[in-house]
C-alpha positions in Angstrom: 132.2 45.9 141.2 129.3 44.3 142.0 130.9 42.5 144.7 132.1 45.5 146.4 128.3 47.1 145.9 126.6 44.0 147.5 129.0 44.7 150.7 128.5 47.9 151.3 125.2 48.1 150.5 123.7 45.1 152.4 122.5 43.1 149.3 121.3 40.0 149.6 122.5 36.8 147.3 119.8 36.3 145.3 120.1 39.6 144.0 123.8 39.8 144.4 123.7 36.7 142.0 121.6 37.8 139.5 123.1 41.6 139.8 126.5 39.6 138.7 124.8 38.0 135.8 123.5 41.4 134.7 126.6 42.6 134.8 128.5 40.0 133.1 125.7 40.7 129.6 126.2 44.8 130.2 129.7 45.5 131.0 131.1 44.7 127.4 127.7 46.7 125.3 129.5 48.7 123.2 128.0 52.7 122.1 128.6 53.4 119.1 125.9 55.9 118.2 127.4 57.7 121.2 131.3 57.9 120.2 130.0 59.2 117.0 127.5 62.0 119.0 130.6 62.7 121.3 132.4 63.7 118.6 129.8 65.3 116.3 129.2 67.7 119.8 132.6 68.4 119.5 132.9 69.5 115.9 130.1 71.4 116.6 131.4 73.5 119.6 134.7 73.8 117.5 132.7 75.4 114.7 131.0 77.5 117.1 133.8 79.6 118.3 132.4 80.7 121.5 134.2 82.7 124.0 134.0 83.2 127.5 132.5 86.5 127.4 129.6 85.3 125.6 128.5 82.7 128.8 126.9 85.6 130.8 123.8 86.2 128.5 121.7 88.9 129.0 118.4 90.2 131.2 115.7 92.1 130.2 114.7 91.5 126.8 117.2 89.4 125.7 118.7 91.5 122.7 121.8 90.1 121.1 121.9 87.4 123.9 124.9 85.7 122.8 124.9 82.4 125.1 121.1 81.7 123.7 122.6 82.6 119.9 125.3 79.9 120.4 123.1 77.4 122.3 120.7 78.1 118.8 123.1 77.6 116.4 124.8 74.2 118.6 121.2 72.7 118.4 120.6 73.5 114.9 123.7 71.7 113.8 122.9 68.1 115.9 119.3 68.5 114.8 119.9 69.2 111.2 117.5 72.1 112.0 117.1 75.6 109.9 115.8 77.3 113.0 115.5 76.5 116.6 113.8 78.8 119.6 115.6 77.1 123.2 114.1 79.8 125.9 113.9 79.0 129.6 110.4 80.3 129.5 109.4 77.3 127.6 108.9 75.7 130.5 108.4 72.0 129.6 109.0 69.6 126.7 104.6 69.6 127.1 104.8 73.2 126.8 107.2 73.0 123.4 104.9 70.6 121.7 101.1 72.7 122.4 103.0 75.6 120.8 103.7 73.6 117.8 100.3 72.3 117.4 98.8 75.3 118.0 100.7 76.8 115.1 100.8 74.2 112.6 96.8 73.3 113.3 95.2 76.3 114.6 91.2 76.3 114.8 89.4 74.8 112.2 92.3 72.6 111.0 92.9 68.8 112.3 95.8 67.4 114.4 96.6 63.3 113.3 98.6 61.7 115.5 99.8 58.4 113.7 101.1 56.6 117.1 97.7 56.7 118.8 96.8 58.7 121.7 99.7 60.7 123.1 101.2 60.6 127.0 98.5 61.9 129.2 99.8 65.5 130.2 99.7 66.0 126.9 96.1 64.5 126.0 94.8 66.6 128.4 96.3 69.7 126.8 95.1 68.4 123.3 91.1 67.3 124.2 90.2 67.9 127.9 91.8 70.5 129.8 89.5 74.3 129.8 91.2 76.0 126.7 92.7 73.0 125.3 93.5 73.0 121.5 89.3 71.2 120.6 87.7 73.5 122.8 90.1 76.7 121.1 88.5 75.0 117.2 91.7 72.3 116.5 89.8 68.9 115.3 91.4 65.7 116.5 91.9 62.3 115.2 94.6 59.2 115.5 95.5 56.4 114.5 97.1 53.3 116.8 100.6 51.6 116.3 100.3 48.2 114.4 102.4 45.6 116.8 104.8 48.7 117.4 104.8 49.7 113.8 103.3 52.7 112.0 99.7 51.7 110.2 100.7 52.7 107.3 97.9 51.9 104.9 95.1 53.6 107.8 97.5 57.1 107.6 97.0 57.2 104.2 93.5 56.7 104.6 93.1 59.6 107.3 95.1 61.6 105.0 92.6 62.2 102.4 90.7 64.4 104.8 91.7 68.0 103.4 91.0 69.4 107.3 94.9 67.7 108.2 97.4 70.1 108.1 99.7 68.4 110.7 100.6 65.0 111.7 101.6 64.0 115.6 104.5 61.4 116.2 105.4 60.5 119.8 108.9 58.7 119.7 109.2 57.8 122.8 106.2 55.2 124.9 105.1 57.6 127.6 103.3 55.3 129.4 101.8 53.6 127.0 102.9 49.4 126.4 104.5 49.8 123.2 108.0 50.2 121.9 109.4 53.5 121.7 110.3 54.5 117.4 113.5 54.9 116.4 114.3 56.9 113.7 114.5 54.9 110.6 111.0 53.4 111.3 109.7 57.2 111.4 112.0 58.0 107.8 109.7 55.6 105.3 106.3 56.6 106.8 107.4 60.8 106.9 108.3 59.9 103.1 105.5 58.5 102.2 103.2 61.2 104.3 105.1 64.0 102.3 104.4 62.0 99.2 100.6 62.2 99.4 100.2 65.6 101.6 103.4 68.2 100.9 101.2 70.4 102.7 100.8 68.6 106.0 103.4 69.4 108.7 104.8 66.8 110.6 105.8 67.3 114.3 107.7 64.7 116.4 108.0 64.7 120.3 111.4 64.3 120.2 111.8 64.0 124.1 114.1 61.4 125.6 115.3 60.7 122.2 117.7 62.9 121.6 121.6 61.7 120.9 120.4 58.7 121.4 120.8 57.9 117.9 123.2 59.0 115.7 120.2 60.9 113.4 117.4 62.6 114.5 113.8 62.8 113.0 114.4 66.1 111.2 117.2 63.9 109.3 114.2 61.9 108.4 112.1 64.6 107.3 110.2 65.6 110.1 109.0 69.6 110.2 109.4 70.2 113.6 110.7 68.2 116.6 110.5 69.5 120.2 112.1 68.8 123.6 113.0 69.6 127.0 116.5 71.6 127.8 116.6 69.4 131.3 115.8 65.9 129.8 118.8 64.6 127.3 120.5 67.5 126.1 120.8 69.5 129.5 123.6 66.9 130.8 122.1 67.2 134.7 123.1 70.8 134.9 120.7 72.8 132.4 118.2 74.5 135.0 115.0 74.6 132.9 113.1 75.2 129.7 112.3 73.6 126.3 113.0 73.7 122.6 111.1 73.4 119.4 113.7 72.9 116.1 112.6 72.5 112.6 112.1 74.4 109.0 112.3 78.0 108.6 108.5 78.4 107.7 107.0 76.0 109.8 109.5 77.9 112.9 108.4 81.3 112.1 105.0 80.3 112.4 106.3 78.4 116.0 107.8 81.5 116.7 104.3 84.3 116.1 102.7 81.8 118.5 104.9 81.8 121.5 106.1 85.4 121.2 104.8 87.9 119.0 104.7 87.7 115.5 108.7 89.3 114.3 109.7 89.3 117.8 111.4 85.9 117.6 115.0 87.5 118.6 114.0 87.8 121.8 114.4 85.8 125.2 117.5 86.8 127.9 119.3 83.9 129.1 119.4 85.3 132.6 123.0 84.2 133.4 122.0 80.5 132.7 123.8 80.1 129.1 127.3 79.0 130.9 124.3 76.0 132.1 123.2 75.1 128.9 125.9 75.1 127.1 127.9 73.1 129.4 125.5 70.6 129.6 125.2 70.2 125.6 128.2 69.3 125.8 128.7 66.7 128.3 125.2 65.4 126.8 127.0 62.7 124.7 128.8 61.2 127.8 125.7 61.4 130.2 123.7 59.8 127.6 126.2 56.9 127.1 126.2 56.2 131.0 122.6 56.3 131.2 122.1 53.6 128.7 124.8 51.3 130.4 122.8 51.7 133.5 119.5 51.1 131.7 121.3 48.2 130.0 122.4 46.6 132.9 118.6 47.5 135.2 117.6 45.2 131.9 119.6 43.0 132.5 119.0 42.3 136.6 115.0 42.1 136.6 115.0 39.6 133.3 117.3 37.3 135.6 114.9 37.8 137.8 112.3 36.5 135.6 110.4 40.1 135.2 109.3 41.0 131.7 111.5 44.3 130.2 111.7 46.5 127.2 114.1 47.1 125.7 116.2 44.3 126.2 119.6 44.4 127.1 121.6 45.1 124.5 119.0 45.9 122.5 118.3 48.8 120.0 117.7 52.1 122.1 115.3 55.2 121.0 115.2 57.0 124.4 116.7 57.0 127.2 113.5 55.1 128.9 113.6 51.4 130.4 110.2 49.6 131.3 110.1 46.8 133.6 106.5 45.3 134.0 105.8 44.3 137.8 102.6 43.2 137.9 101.0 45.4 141.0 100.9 48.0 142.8 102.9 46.4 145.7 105.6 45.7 143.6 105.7 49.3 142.1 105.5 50.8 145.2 108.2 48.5 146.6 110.6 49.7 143.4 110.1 53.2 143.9 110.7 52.6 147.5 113.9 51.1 147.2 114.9 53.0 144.4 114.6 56.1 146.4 117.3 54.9 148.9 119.7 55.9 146.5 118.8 59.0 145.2 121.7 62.0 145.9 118.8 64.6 147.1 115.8 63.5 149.0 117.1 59.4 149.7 115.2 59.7 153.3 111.7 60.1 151.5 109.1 57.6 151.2 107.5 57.4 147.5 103.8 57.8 147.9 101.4 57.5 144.6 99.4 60.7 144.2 97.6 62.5 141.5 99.2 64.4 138.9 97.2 66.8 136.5 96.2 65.7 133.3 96.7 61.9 134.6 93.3 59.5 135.0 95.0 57.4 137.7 97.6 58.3 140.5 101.6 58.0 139.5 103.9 57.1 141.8 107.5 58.6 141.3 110.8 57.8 143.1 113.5 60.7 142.3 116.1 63.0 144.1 117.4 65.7 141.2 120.0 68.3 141.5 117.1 69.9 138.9 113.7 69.6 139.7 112.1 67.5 137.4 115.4 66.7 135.2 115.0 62.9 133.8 118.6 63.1 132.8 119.3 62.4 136.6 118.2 59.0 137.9 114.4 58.7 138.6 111.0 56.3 138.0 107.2 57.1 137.0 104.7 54.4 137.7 101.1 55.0 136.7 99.0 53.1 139.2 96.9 50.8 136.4 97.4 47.8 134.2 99.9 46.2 133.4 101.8 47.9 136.5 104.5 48.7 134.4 107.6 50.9 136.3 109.5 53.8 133.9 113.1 54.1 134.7 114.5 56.9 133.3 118.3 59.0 132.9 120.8 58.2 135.1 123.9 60.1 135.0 126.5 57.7 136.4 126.4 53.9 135.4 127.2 53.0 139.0 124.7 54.9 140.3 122.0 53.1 138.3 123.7 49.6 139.3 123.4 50.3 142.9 120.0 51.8 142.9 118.6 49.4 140.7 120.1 46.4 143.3 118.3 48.1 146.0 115.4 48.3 144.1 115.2 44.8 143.4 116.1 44.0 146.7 113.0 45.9 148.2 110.6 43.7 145.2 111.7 40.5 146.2 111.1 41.0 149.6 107.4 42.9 148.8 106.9 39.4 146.8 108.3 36.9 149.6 
């Protein structure tokens, strides 16, 4: 395969040679975690029963919308969830999590995060933006990752303050140069947290993380975990929105924030159920191809002698693959080449440019059927030390192979 890639797509041998080492380490990787999500999404559906007159949804209001009611009820069973709101007017996985704060710390009472400070949209939202959650009365404090680990000993510590009443976990790295938490390393430090404070929520960013694994963190005893519908679980062809999943008290809480308080029935689907269901259940198999192509973009820039995380053949968490460049040139060179391969938009040039709620510009490469969707092939750069690259989704291995050959084609010859 790689062969036939380099010909038709004008590779040259260095590349070609180290694209064939790459491959050699990917193409036997085994998925294991996503045979078993394949056929949990399966069981699922069975036990669902839905029927095709139940795709169209409803307008309006949203009463009795039985696509959204089934899409519910699916998530709840992967998530090990007693409640889950999925609306299309959640508009981002950002968006899911500031509800969930703002109901499980409203003014007066203190938000921890335990994985130090969170992604930078979502900073902004927390501490800096007009209206955000300290300027509305919600205290603030956090505590840094111990060489990737949870400081276990300093949470306890911060937990003594009777002003927490929930805790912050962001599984995946953002943009931050740290490993991204799977979910047994959350399981003994949500243990121990609901040891010392029963009363303290605890709320995971679940984004990019889902189906990854075989468990997910309300299996480890989270409160609430929250998401996008267009990241892992809309399978390229959910068209928008967000989900928050978790216990029934903490979710009727979740629910008096973002709608009205006993209004949580609400919400059409607005013909887009056939959408998100489909793409629940083709999430399994796009996740799986997005990992081999993660696996082997690993694979290719550590044969060419560029530090990566995860591995290949690593554990994964989320569906996120960092490759550190070193400078801007070489960032801008990924993106650049990168971009040649995208479906929508290939004849764009990536150009680094703010982004709100970000310090520094980002530079993005990306062509999506769905705006925005990081289940389709794409890359965030943040323009600052260590110059690390983000490649995220990808819903075909061999697209992944190709653009990530191009990619590395177009840094080699920004470094020549």
């Amino acid at each position: 395969m790689i062969a036939e890639a380099a010909r038709r797509f004008h590779i040259r041998e260095d590349v070609r040679t180290a694209a064939e080492d790459a491959w050699d380490r990917a193409r036997t990787l085994r998925y294991e975690a996503q045979t078993e999500n394949k056929m949990r999404v399966i069981d699922a559906f069975m036990q669902q029963g839905i029927i095709e007159s139940d795709l169209p949804g409803t307008t309006g209001y949203g009463y009795d919308d039985a696509a959204r009611e089934h899409y519910e009820a699916l998530l709840c069973n992967l998530f090990g969830a007693q409640s889950t709101i999925a609306r299309l007017n959640v508009v981002s996985g950002t968006h899911a999590i500031v509800t969930a704060i703002a109901a499980c710390a409203p003014s007066g009472r203190t938000l921890l995060s335990i994985t130090g400070r969170p992604y930078d949209t979502l900073y902004n939202a927390i501490a800096l933006a007009p209206y955000s959650r300290m300027q509305c009365g919600m205290g603030y404090a956090q505590i840094d990752l111990r060489d990737g680990l949870f400081d276990v000993e300093a949470t306890a510590n911060a937990l003594r303050d009777e002003r927490i009443s929930a805790v912050f976990v962001q599984r995946s790295r953002g943009y931050a140069v740290r490993p991204s938490l799977n979910v047994t390393a959350c399981e003994e430090t949500f243990a121990a947290i609901r040891a010392q404070r029963p009363d303290v929520a605890i709320l995971v960013d679940n984004c990019y993380g889902e189906l990854v694994e075989t468990r997910e963190p309300l299996h480890a005893g989270a409160d609430l975990i929250m998401g996008s519908l267009i990241k892992n679980i809309g399978g390229t062809i959910a068209p928008a929105g967000a989900y928050i999943a978790g216990t029934a008290d903490c979710m009727e809480r979740v629910a008096a924030k973002l709608l009205a308080p006993g209004l949580s029935a609400l919400g059409p689907t607005l013909g887009a159920g056939r959408q998100l269901l489909q793409g629940l259940f083709l999430a399994p198999m796009i996740i799986e191809e997005t990992l081999r192509g993660l696996d082997f973009a690993a694979a290719l820039f550590a044969a060419l002698g560029f530090e990566v995380d995860p591995q290949c053949g690593a554990p994964r968490a989320d569906t996120v693959q960092a490759i550190r460049l070193g400078n801007e040139r070489l960032l801008n060179a990924f993106a650049q080449g990168l971009q040649r391969a995208m479906p929508v938009n290939a004849r764009f040039r990536p150009l680094a440019g703010a982004v709100p709620g970000y310090a520094e510009p980002v530079l993005m490469s990306g062509g999506a059927f769905i705006s925005g969707a990081t289940s389709e092939l794409s890359c965030d750069a943040p323009l600052r030390l260590p110059f690390e690259v983000y490649l995220q989704g990808g819903a075909m291995a061999e697209h992944t192979i190709v653009a990530t050959m191009l990619a590395a084609q177009s840094v080699l010859a920004a470094r020549s």
